[in-house]
Structures are given as C-alpha cells and as structure tokens.
N, C-alpha and C positions, 0 to 999 in steps of 0.2 A: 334555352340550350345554345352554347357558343354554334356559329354556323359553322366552323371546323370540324366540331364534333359531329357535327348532324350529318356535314358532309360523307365525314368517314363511316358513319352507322349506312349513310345512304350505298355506299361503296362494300360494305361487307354483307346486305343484304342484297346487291346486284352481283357478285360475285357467289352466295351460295345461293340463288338459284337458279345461276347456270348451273351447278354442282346440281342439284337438285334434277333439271332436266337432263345430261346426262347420264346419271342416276335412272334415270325413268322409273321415278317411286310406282305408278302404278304397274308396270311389269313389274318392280321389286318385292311388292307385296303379293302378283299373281305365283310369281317363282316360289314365295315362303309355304304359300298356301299348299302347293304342287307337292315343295319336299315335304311339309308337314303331315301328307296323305301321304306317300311315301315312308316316310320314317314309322309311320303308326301302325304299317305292315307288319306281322309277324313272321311273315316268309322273307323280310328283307335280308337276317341277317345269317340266312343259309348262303350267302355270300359275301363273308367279312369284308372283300375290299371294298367291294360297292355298297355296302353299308355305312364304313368310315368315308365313304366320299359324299354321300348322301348327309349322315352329319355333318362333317365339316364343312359343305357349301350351307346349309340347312342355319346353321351358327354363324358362319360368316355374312350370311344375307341377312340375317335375323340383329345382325351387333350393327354393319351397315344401315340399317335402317334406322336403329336406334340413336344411333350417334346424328346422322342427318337431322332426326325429329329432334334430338334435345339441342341442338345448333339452331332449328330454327326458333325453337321456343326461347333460346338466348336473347337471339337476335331482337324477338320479337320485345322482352324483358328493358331491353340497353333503356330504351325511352322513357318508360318509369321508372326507371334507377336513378335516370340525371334528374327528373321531374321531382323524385323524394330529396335528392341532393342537396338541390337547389331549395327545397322548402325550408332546410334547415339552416339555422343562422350560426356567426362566429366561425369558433377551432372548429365545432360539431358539421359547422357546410364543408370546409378543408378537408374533413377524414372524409366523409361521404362522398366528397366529389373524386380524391384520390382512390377509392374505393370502386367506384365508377371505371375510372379512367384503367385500372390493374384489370377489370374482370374486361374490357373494352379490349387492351391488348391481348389478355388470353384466349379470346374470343377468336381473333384475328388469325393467333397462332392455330387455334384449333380448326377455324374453315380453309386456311393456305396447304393446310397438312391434309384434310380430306380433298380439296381441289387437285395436289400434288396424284393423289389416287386414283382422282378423274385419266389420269395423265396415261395411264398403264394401258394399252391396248393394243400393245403385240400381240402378235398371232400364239407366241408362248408366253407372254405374260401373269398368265393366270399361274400358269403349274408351281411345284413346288417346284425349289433351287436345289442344285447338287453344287457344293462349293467345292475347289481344289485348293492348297494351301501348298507352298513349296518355300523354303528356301532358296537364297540364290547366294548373291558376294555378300563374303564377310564371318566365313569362318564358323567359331560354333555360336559368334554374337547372331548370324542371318540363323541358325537352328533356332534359340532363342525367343527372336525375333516371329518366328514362325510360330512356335507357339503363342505368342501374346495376342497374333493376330487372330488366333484359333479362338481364345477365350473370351477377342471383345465380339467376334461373332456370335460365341454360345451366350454369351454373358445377353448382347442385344436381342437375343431370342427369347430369351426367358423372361425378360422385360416384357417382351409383347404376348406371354406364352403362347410362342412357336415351338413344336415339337422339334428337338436337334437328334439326327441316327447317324450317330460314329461309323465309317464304313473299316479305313482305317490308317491307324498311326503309325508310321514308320519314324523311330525315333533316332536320335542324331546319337556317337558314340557317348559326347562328355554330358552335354545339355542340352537338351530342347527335342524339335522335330525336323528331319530333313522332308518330309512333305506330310499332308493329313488330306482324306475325305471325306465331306459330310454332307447330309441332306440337312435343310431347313424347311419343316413341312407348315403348309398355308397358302390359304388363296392368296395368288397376286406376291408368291415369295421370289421365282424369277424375276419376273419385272423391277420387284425393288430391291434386290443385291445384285443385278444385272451391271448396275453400274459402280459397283465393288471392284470390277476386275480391272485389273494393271498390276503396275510394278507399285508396292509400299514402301519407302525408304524411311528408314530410322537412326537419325542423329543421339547419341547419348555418349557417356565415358563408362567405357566395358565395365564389368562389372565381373569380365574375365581375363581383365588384365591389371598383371599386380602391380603396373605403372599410374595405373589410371589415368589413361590415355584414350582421347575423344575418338570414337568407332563409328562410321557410317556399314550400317547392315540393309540387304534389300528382301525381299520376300515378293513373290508373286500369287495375285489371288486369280483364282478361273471359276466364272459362274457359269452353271451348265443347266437348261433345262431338263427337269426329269422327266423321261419316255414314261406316252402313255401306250397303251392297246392297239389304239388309233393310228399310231406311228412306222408302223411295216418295219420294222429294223430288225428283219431277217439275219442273222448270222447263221452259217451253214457249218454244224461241227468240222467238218474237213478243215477252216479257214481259221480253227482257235487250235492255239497247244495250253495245255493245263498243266500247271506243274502243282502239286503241294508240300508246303513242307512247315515247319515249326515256326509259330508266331514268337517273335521277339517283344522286349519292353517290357513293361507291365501289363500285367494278365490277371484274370482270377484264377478258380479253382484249374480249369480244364484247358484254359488256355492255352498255358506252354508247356502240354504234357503231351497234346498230341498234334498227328500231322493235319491241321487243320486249318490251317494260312492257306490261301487259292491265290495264284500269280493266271495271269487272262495273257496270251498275248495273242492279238489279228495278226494273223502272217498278214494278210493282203497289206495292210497300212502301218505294221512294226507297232501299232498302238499297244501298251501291255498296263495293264487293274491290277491290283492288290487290293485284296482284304481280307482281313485278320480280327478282328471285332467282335464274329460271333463266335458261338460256342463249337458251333458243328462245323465241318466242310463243305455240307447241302447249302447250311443258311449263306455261308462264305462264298458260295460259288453263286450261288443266285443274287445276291448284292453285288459283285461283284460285276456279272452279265447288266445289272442297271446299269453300274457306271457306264461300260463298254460302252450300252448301247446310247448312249445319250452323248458319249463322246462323238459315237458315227455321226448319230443323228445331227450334232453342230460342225459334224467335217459337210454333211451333206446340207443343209443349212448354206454351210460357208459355199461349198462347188456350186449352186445354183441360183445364188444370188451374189455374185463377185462385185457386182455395185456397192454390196451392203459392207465390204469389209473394210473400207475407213473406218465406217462409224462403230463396226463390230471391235477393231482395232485401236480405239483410243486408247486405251489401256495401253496395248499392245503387250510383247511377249519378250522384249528384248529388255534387261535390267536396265539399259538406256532410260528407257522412253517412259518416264516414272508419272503416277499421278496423285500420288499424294505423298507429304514428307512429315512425319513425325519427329519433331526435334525437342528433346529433352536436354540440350545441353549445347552453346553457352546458356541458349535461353529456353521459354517455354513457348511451343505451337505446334499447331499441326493446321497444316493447309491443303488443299485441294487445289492441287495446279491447272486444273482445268476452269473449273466455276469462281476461282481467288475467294470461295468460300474456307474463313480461318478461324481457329478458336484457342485462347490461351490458356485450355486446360486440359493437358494432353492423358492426365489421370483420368477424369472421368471416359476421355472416348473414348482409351484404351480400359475403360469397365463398360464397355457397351453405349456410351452417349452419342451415337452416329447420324439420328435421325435427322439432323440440320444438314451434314453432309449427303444422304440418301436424296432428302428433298432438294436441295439445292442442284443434286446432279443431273434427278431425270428433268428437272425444269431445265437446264442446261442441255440434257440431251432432246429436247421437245424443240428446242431455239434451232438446235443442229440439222433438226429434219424437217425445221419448217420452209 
C-alpha cells in the first residue's frame, strides 16, 4: 500500500475514534437499552407526547449507533480493499485501485460529517428548531425569494426525514411570502440550522420584470429553539392581547371560512405570532403560544448572557450584514460569507443540498468559540 494512503487510513481511523469516545458507545448502548424498556411499556402511550419523545430519542440513538458501527467496519475494510487491488494485474489493478480510492473518499466524507455532530453541544442543541422566514429589500422578488428559501428548508428535511409543522404563511399580494413559520423536528435540529440564521441575499434577473433586469432580493432566516416543559416561560394572560380573524392565502376546506387565524401579541415586549395553519382556533392558538414562547425564551437567552450576542449575531438582523449570497446571474454560486465555503450549483442548494454549508458552518462556528 502507497504510504500516502496508509497514512490517510491512519488519519481517518484516529479521527473516528475520537468520534467514537465522545460518542460514549458504552452509554450509547446503556441509553438504547433504558428507552427500549421504556418504549415496550404499554402505559407509555397514555401520554402521547412523551411517547413521541421516547421514540424519537429511541431511533435517533438507535441510527447513531448504527452509522458509528458501520464507519467502523469501513474503516476497518479500507486495508483489504487496497490488499485485493493491488493483487490484481493490468486495466483490472487501475479499476480496483480507483475503486478503493472513491469508497476512501466516501469514507472521509462520511466520518467528517458524523464528527461535525460530535460538534453540537449547546445547552439547546439537541431540541427541535422553530425557523422564521421573512422577506426584506427587493419588492415582490425578496417575497419570492422567501419562499424558495422555505422550500430548500422543507425540501433539506425530507432528505433527512425530519418532520417539517407549518405554523404559518403569510403570503405576499402578487407572489411569494412576506414571512413563514416552521418547526423542523429531530434530535440535534437547533444546533444544526442554528447557523442558518442571517440575512440570504439573491442575485438573479427578475422574473417579474418585463425588462429583464438583474434584481438583488434579501430575505432573513431566525432559528429559535423550541420550548420544552423544563423551560419556565410563564406568560401571564393579562400580558397577551388575542385577536382572531380570517386566514388569508391558500387554505383547505375550513380554512378561510372561519375565524380561525390567532395573532399573539406580548404587551410587555410588543413581540406579536401568527398562525393560521391549522384547522381550529385551539390548535392555532396553542402553536401559536410555542412560537411566543421560544421567542421569550431567546429574548431571555439573549438578557443573560450579553457576552454571547456577537456570536448569537453573526447573522445578525440588519439586511446589511448578509451571510450568505446566492447568485444566479451574471454567473452561478452560492457562498457563505463567513466560512468562504462556495458551490457552483445554486439549483441543487436551492433543492435542499446544504449539508456542505451546515457542516462547514458549525466547524466555523467551533473555531469562533474556541
């Protein structure tokens, strides 16, 4: 075996099992065991939610493990791959060795991307993400624009099937959306669209101008963790005003027949929710108190740890201070102004292909805190 190669096998086996040690497979396995008694409960699911949390850690530790084990068994593979490679003579050693070398980088890509996971150990990390979507400059191209950004989220969710729950769409007069909210549910879905948030800028030639004429639109994304039990976010009825009234856009049957849209707004902090997404005004209004509360919970976040807000603010909130640009037009890219992570296929991110940009950020944001 070239000592190049051997080197790099020696490098990708000392890299996953540091993965491996923070991992702590043997808690990994005691934790499986734990929810697997759990789950076989028949009294578990007289409480639907902690039921579904019970599965979902249950699966999520259960695919974790699985993916570690079959990385190590790769790992373990790489050496008799080159060993048969090398046995064979002529074109037949060339495909074998090349063969080697594609499953070697795959390999690569597949333990950098579990390490990237090692990476996630905020205090909110784990929970599910509640994302915010808004429009900013640029007319009905930033509505537009709002939406696409909506879709490579949903679009990157169902890739990983991550469950996506519409809260809700406020849609723009001609085209698109003036803001959207949505959960992405999954372990560890803060942590990793945490660093989704900033300003998105999109270079293209409108496609709502009949000059066809190059348009910069910006859109802002806000990633919120979503409140658990645990979290005291007390709102005191006196301190909300409720309004309800008719869901706009598209709807189904019952949608936009009755008053059944909930607007939230905190006197104390002028913070005000919408949702319009479900059927009823109950379900509308208790969706609706999540978002609220998860908004507090990162105003409160923000008030007690005032150190943290550079690094909470890279993004930041001002159309200014952009962190990523999607440019469709003179040419093709999309880049990440923070990590100079770029890719010249702005079709596929914009269908969900982000994972290069996710990874490349929290390692960017691990450098920042180091």
């Amino acid at each position: 075996m070239h000592p190049d190669v051997s080197a790099d096998l020696d490098a990708l086996d000392s890299t996953l099992t540091t993965v491996e040690k923070v991992l702590d497979l043997e808690e990994l396995r005691r934790r499986i065991g734990e929810l697997e008694h759990q789950a076989a409960d028949p009294e578990l699911w007289n409480n639907q939610d902690h039921a579904q949390k019970v599965t979902s850690e249950l699966s999520h530790a259960q695919t974790e493990l699985r993916r570690v084990s079959e990385l190590r068994q790769r790992v373990e593979d790489m050496p008799l791959l080159y060993e048969l490679a090398e046995s064979e003579e002529g074109d037949s050693q060339v495909e074998a060795l090349a063969d080697a070398d594609a499953e070697r980088a795959s390999l690569r890509t597949d333990i950098e991307a579990m390490e990237v996971k090692t990476m996630l150990a905020g205090e909110y990390d784990h929970r599910d993400a509640l994302v915010n979507i808004r429009s900013g400059a640029g007319g009905v191209d930033a509505a537009d624009w709002a939406e696409m950004l909506m879709r490579m989220y949903i679009r990157w969710a169902e890739k990983h099937d991550h469950k996506v729950e519409v809260y809700d769409t406020s849609y723009a007069e001609e085209a698109g959306l003036k803001s959207a909210t949505f959960a992405v549910k999954g372990p560890y879905m803060y942590g990793t669209l945490s660093i989704e948030m900033g300003t998105h800028r999109l270079v293209r030639i409108s496609p709502f101008d009949n000059q066809g004429r190059r348009q910069t639109s910006f859109a802002e994304v806000e990633v919120l963790p979503v409140v658990e039990t645990t979290d005291h976010i007390d709102i005191p009825e006196t301190e909300l005003r409720v309004d309800v009234y008719r869901s706009s856009g598209p709807g189904g049957q019952s949608v936009n027949t009755t008053d059944s849209a909930v607007r939230l707004t905190h006197i104390p902090t002028g913070i005000v929710v919408t949702c319009q997404n479900e059927k009823s005004q109950l379900q509308n209004k208790a969706a609706a108190m999540r978002v609220l509360q998860a908004k507090l919970l990162e105003r409160k976040r923000k008030e007690e740890r005032a150190e943290m807000d550079a690094l909470k603010g890279d993004g930041g909130s001002s159309w200014g201070n952009q962190m990523r640009s999607y440019v469709l037009h003179p040419y093709q890219m999309v880049k990440d102004l923070r990590t100079e992570f770029e890719v010249n296929n702005p079709t596929a991110v914009l269908d969900g292909d982000i994972d290069g940009f996710i990874e490349s950020g929290i390692r960017w944001r691990m450098a920042q805190n180091a």
